[in-house]
N, C-alpha and C positions, 0 to 999 in steps of 0.2 A: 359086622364083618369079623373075619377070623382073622386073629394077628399070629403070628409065627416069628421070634428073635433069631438073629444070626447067633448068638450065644447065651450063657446064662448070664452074665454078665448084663448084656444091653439086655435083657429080660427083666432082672431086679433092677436096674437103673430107673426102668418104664414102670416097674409096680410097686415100690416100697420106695416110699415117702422120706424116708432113712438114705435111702441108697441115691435116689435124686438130690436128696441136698448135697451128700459127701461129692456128687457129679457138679453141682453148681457153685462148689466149695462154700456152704453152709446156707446161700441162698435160699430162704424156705419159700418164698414167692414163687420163686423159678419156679422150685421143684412142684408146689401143688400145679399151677401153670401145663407141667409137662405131662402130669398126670391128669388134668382136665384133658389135656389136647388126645390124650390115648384114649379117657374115655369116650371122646368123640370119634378114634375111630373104630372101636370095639361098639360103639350105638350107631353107627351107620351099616345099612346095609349093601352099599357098591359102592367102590372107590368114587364115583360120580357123587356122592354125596358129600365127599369130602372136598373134591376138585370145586364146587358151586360155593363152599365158603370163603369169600373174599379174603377174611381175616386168618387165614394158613397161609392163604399165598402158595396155594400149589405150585410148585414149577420144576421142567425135568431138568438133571444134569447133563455134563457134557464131557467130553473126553474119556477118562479111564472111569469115570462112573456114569457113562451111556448105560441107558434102561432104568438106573434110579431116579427119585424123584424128591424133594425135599418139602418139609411143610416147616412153615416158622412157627417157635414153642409158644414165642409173645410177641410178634410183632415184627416190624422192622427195626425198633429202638433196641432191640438183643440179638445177637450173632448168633445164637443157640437155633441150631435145629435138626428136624428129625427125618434120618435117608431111610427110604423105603422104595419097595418092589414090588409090582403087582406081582402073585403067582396066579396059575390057572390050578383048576379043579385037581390037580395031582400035586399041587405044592411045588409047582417048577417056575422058571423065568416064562416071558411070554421071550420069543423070540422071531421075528425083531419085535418090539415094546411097542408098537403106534398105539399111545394112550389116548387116542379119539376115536379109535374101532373098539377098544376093550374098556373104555371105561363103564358101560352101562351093564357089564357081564361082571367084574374081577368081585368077588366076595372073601377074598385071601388076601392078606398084605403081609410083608415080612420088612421085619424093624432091623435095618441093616447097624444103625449106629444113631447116636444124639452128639451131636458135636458142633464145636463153634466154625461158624461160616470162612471158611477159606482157610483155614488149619489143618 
């Protein structure tokens, strides 16, 4: 699957090993952790492949962050986790989001942020 970051920031956060730790404040666990869970969604090929693994815990948001969706980095024993968006074939929102029509199509995800649960 193609990932696409909402900045450079949450870009290097998700790719350099360096810059996840300074994220999990020196945590190096976390950080390999966050960077297993992206390489799982950079080796998946449809969001549906990601939604089937129990242990993400895909689940969507609600209120000001309707259409996003969150995966846990490690579990439920850690706050940490990762907001994303399906896009379609042009790099857009789907609009409206029903991710049980588009989950067997969306080959584009976009990494809105990595951030502790309910902060």
């Amino acid at each position: 699957m193609k990932l696409t970051y909402s900045d450079k920031k949450v870009e290097k956060q998700c790719t350099s090993l360096k810059e996840a730790q300074k994220l999990f404040g020196g945590n190096k666990m976390l950080a390999i952790k966050l960077l297993d869970v992206i390489n799982r969604l950079e080796s998946a090929t449809i969001i549906k492949d990601i939604i089937v693994q129990p242990a993400l815990r895909f689940h969507n948001l609600k209120g000001r962050d309707e259409g996003y969706f969150a995966i846990d980095v490690k579990g439920k024993q850690e706050p940490w986790r990762i907001i994303l968006r399906p896009l379609d074939e042009d790099e857009k929102p789907f609009e409206p989001c029903n991710i049980d029509e588009i989950a067997g199509i969306v080959q584009i995800v976009e990494i809105r942020k990595v951030s502790k649960h309910y902060e």
